[in-house]
N, C-alpha and C positions, 0 to 999 in steps of 0.2 A: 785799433784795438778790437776784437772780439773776446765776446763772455759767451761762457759755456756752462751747461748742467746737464749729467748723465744720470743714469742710472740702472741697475739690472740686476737681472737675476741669476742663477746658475750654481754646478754643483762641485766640488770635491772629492777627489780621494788621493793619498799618497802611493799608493800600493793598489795597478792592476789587476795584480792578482788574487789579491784578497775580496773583488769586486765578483772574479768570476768565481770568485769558489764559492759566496754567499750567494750567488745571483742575482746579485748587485741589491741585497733586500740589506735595508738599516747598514750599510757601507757610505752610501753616496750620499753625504749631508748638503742641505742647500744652502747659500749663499746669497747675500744680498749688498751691493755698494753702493755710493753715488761719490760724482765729483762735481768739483764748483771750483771753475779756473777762470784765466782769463789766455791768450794769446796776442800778445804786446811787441808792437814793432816801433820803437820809439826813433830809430832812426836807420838809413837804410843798410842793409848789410847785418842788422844786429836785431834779434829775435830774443825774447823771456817770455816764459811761461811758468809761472806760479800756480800751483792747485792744490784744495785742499780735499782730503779726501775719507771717507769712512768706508769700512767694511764689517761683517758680521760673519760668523760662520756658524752654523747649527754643533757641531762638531768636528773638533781638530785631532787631527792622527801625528804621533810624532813618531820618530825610528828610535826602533828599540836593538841595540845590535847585539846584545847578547840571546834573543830571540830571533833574530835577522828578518821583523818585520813593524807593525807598527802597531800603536796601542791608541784607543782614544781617552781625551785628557779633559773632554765636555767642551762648549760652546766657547768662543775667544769672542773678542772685539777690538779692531784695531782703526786708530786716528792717524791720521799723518798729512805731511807738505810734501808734495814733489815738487822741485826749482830744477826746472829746464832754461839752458842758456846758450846761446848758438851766436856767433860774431867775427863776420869775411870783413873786414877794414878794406884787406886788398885781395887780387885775384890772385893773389900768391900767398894767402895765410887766412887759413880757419883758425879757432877756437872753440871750443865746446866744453861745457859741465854738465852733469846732473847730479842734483845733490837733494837725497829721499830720507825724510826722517818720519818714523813711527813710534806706535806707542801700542804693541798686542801687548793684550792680556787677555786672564781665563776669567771669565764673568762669576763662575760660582764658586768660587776659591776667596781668602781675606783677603785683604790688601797684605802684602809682604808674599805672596801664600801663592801670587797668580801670575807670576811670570812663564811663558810658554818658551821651555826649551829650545830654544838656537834660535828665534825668530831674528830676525834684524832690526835693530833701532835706528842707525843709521848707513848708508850707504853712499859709495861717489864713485860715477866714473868722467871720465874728459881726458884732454888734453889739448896738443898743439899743434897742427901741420903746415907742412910746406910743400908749396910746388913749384919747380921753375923750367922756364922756357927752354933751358936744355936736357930736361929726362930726368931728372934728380930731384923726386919725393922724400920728403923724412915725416914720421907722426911720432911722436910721444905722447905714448898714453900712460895714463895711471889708473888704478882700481884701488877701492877703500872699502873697508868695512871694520866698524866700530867694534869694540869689546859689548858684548850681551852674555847674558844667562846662559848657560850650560844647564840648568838647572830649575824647579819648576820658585824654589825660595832661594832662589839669585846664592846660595852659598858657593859653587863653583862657576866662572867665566869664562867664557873662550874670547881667547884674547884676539882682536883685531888685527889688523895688518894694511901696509901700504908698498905698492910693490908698482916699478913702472915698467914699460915696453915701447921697446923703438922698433918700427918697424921704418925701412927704407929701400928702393928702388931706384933701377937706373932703367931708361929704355932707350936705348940706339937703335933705332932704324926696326927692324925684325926683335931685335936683341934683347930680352929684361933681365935683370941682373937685380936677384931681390934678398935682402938681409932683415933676420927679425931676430932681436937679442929680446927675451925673456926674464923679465927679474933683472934689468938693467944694472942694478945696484947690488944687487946677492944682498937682496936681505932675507932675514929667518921672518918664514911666516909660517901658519898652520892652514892646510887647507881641509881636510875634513876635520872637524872635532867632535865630540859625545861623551856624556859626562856615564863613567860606567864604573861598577864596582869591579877591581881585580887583584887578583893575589899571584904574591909571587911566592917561589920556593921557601919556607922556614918562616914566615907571615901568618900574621893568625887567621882562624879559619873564614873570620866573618871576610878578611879582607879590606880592602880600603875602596872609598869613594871619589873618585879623581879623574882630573880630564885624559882623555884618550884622543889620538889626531895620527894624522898623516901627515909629514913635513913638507911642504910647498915646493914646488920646482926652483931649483936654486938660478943660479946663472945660467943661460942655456940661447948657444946660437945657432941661426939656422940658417940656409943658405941654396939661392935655386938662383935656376937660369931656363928659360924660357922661348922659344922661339914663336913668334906669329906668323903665320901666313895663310 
């Protein structure tokens, strides 16, 4: 078992370009973190890492997409666990997780009042691979992200989603032969989302307040072949 304590410093910004066009003057807010983990090998083959971690930022920039850049919303603060998990039983199967929970918020705002825009509460990725001694890889993975705020008073969500990927492999001699199915399952998810006012035709003029997204890659396979030499 090793224990661990970091800490540091550093800056911020969402938007390049709005760094050079100020001359990077009151753009670049500072940042400050530390973490306090451990690295746990309780048996061979099989890895956990637990940390827990804080962060601060002077000022956060969110995307504004009806201005198509970003605005600041004052200083945040965020707690959270990262659970890292890694475990080879055999030379022919891994395992992996990472499963990260936070808790941002905007520091000078009420409570109810200070939730920060699309931040992530929780997130996961992992999954399961195979290798075996005649050429034929398979990994399933997964990706997760929780339902969060869209919004700065939690009234609008963006809904989460859970979406998996095989990706798999064959190698003869010179030969690879490699398949990656995307969205294994064809589920509907949302990948960009932003909570924005828009009106349509015959709506009244203020318009309405509602999520806005991009539809997630549906089912999607893909397929190569390789030679080495």
């Amino acid at each position: 078992m090793q224990l661990f304590v970091k800490s540091g410093l550093g800056f911020h910004s969402n938007d390049v370009r709005a760094v050079v066009a100020q001359n990077g003057k009151e753009i670049l807010p500072w940042s400050v973190g530390a973490d306090l983990g451990t690295i746990w090998t309780p048996a061979p083959g099989l890895i956990f890492i637990p940390t827990l971690w804080y962060s601060f930022l002077q000022n956060e920039y969110i995307w504004n997409g009806d201005s198509y850049g970003t605005s600041a919303v004052g200083s945040t603060r965020r707690v959270g666990v990262d659970l890292t998990f890694r475990y080879q039983p055999f030379h022919w199967l891994y395992l992996d997780s990472d499963v990260n929970l936070a808790r941002p918020r905007l520091t000078g705002e009420e409570r109810g009042n200070d939730y920060v825009d699309l931040a992530p509460t929780m997130t996961s990725t992992g999954g399961i691979a195979f290798t075996f001694n005649n050429g034929f890889t398979a990994n399933l993975r997964y990706r997760y992200m929780h339902d969060r705020p869209a919004t700065q008073d939690k009234s609008i969500i963006a809904n989460g989603y859970f979406v998996n990927d095989l990706i798999m492999s064959y190698q003869k001699k010179a030969m690879v032969l490699s398949f990656q199915i995307q969205n294994l399952f064809n589920t509907k998810w949302n990948e960009a989302m932003f909570a924005a006012t828009t009106r349509l035709k015959g709506e009244p003029a203020g318009g309405y307040d509602q999520l806005t997204f991009t539809p997630g890659t549906p089912f999607f396979l893909k397929a190569g072949v390789a030679f080495k030499f």
